[in-house]
C-alpha positions as MATLAB code, in Angstrom:
seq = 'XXXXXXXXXXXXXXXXXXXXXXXXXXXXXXXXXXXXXXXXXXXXXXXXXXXXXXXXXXXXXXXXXXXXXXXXXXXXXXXXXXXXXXXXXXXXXXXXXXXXXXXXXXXXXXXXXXXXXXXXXXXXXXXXXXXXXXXXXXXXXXXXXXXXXXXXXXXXXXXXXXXXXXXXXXXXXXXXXXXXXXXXXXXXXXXXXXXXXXXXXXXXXXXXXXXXXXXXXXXXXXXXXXXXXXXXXXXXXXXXXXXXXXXXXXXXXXXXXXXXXXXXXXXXX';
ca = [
      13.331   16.314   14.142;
      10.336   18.690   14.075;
       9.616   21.095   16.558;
       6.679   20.408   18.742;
       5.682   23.958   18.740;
       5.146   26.463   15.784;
       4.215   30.357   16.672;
       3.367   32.930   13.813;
       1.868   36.146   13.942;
      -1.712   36.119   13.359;
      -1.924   38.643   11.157;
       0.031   36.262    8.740;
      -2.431   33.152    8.972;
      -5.402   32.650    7.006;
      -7.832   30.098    7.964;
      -8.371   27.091    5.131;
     -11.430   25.058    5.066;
     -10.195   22.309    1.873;
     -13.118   20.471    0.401;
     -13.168   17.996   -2.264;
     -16.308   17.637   -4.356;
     -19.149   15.514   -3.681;
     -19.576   12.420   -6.067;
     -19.935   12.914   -9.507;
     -21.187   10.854  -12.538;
     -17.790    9.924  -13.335;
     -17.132    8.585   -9.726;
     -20.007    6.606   -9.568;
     -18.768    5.080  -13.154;
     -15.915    4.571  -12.051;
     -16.964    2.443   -9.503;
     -19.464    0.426  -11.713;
     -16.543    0.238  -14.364;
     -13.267    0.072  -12.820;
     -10.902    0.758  -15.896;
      -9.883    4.062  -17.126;
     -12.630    4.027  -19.833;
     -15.048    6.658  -17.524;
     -11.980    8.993  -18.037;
     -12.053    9.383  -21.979;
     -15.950    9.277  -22.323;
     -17.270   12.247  -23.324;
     -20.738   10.731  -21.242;
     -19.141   12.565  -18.360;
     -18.146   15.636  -19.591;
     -18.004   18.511  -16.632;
     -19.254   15.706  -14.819;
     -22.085   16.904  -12.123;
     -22.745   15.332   -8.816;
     -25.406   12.688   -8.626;
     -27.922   12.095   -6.239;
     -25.423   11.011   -3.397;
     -23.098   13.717   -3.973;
     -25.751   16.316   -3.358;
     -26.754   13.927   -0.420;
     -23.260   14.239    0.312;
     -22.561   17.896    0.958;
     -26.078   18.440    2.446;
     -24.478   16.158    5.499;
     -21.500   18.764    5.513;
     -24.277   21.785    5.532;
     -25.577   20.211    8.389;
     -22.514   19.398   10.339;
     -21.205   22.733    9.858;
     -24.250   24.471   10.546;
     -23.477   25.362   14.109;
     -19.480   25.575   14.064;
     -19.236   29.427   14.086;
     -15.474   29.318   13.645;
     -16.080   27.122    9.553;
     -18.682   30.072    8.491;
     -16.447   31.184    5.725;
     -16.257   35.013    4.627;
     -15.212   33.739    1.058;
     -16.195   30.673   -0.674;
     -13.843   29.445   -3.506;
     -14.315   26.945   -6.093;
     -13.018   25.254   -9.073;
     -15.688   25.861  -11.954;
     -16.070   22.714  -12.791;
     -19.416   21.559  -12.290;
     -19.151   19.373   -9.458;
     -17.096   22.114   -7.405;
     -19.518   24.426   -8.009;
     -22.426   22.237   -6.908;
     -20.917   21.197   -3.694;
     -19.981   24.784   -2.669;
     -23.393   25.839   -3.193;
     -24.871   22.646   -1.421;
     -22.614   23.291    1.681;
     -22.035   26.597    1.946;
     -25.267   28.646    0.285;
     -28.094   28.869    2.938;
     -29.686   26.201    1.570;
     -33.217   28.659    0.755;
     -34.546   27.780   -2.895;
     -35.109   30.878   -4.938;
     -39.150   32.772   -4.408;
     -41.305   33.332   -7.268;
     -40.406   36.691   -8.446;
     -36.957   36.627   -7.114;
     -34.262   38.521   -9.434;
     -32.001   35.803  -11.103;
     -28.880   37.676   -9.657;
     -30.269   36.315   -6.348;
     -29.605   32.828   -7.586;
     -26.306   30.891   -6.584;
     -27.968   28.029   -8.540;
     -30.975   28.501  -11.145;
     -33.820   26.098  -11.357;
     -33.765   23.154  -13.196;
     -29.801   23.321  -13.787;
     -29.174   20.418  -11.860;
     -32.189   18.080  -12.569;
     -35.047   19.031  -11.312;
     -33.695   20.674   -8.043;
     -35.243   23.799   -7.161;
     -32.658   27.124   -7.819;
     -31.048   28.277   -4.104;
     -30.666   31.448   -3.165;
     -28.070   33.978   -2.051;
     -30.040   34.589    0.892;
     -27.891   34.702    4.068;
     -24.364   33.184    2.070;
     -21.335   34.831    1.962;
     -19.642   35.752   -1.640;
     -18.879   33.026   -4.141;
     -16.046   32.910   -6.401;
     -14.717   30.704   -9.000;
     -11.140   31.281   -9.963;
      -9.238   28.208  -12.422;
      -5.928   27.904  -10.275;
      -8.234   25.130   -8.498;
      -9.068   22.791  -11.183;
      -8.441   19.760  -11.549;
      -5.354   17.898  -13.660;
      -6.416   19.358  -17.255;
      -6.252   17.795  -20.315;
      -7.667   14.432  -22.108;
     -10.302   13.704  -19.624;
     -13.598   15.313  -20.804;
     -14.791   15.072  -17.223;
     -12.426   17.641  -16.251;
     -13.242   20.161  -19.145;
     -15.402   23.161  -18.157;
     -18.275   24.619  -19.717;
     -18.272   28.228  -21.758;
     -18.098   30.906  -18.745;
     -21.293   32.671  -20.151;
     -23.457   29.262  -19.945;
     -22.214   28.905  -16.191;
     -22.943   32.741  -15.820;
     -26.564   31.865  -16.879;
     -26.606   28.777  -14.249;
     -24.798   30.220  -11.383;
     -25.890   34.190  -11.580;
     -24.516   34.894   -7.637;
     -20.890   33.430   -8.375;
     -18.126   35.620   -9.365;
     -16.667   34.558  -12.447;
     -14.770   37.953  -13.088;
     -11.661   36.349  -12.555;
     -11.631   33.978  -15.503;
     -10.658   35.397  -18.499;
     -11.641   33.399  -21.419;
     -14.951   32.077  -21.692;
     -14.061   28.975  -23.458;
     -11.657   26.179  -21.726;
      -8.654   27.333  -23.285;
      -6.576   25.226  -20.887;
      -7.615   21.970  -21.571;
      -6.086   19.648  -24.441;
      -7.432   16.847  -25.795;
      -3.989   15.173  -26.298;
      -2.286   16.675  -23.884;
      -2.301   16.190  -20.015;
      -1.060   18.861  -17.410;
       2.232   17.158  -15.620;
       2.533   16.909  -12.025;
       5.392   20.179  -12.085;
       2.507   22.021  -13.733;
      -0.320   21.233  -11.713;
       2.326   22.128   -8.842;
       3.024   25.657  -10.134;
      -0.811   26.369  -10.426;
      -0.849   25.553   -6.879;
       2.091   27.444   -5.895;
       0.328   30.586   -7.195;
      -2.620   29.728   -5.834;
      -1.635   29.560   -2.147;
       0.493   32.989   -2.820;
      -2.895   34.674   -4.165;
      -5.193   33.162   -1.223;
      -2.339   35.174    0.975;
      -3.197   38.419   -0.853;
      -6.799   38.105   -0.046;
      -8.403   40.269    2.043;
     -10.753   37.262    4.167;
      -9.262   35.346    6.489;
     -11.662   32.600    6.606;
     -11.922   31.135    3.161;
     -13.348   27.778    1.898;
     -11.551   26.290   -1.144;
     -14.053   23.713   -3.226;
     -11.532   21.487   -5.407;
     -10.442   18.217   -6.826;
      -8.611   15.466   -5.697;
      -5.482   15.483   -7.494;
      -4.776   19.659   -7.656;
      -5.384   19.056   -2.931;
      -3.081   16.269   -3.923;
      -0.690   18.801   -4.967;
      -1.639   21.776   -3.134;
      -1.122   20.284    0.400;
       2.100   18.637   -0.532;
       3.263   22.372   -0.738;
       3.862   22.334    3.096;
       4.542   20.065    5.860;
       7.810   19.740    5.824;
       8.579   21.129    9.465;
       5.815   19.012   10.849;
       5.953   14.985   12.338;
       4.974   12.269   10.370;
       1.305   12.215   12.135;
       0.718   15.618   11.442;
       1.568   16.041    8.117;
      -0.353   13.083    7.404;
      -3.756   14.954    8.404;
      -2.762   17.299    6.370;
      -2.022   15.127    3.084;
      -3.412   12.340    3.202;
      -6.073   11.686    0.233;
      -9.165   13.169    0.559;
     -12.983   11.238    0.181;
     -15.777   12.642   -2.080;
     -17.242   15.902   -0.072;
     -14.643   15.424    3.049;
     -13.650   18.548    4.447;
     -10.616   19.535    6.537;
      -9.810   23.129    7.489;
      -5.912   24.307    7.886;
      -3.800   27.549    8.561;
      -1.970   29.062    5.668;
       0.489   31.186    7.138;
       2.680   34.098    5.228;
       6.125   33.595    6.254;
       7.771   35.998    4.189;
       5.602   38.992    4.317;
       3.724   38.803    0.937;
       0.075   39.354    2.378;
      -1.146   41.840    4.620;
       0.493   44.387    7.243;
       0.476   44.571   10.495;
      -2.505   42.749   12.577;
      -5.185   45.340   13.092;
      -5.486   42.723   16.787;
      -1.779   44.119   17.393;
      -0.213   47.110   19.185;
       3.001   49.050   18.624;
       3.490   49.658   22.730;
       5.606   52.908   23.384;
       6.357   53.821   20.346;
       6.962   57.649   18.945;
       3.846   56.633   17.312;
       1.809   56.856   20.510;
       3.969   58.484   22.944;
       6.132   61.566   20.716;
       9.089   62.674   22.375;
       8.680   60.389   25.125;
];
């Protein structure tokens, strides 16, 4: 049986906010066509949100607006379209972009999602997209990505630096990523979030790699419990977690923390 209470050190914990994208054009097909057809369609390649998945994380912008303890230092996301569009519509400030304005001020350009006005940097923390997050690769177009320099172009303000190859050299077109695959990417995930500096970080990702990624942990907790933390998650729902290093890979000791009488302080004492 679980123990009721857990304790770690703080300086071990990081705090997760998990989001999964808002709706996309393949989710609304999907619900118009329910067969695997929207999958293989190249209609919905990088699939971007539509109308109600912007709608979608501008309710999350709002409800997080006033929650000091959700502003994230760090905002990560897949970069896949559709991450990268609900990041920006629930964490950037929400400010379109002023006439003049440098293009490296942009999180989003204008025009590159319809004819929504380009958002600026203005008052957001740093945005980075990194490919552990993806989604399942492979077969489905919708989960392709586009070159790294046309995103670049789209998306000045996001950090792309960690992506190596500008073409989607991960994704097969006969080939799917297995479940023990999509597991390992998540694996190494989680261990790099630990090396990060922040300690408030939101993750922008896809239903199947959360799938994965929050089936990681939970063993030590009751069935209630770990079922908040892995149960399935809705288009744009957002639920935040601790990540805790429990074997010392991350950081040293909590800068909150004090040695007490130690030689350190008190020599020869």
């Amino acid at each position: 049986m679980p123990k009721a209470v857990g304790a770690y050190p703080l300086a071990r914990c990081k705090t997760i906010h998990l989001v999964r994208h808002g709706q996309a054009t393949h989710n609304k097909a999907r619900l118009d066509f329910p067969n695997d057809s929207v999958y293989v369609s190249e209609n919905y390649f990088d699939a971007p949100l539509t109308d109600l998945g912007w709608k979608q994380a501008q309710a999350v912008h709002e409800h997080i607006a006033n929650i000091d303890s959700i502003k994230p230092q760090l905002v990560i996301t897949s970069p896949l379209s559709r991450c990268i569009q609900t990041a920006i519509g629930i964490f950037g400030s929400g400010n379109s972009l002023r006439s003049g304005e440098s293009k490296f001020n942009a999180l989003m350009q204008n025009n590159v999602a319809g004819r929504r006005p380009g958002i600026s940097t203005q008052g957001c923390p740093k945005f980075m997209a990194v490919e552990w997050c993806r989604e399942c690769m492979g077969v489905h177009p919708c989960d392709r990505r586009r070159p790294i320099s046309q995103l670049q172009e789209q998306y000045p303000a996001i950090d792309f630096s960690e992506i190596v190859s500008d073409q989607d050299v991960h994704w097969k077109r006969e080939q799917r990523e297995t479940e023990q695959e999509v597991q390992y990417r998540a694996q190494v995930f989680a261990n790099w979030l630990l090396n990060l500096t922040e300690i408030r970080i939101a993750v922008v990702a896809h239903s199947g790699f959360i799938w994965e990624f929050t089936r990681l942990f939970g063993d030590d907790l009751s069935g209630n419990v770990k079922s908040e933390l892995q149960d399935g998650y809705a288009n744009c729902e957002m639920r935040s977690m601790v990540l805790v290093d429990k074997v010392g890979v991350g950081q040293d000791f909590g800068s909150t923390d004090f040695p007490g009488c130690s030689e350190r302080y008190f020599p020869g004492q």
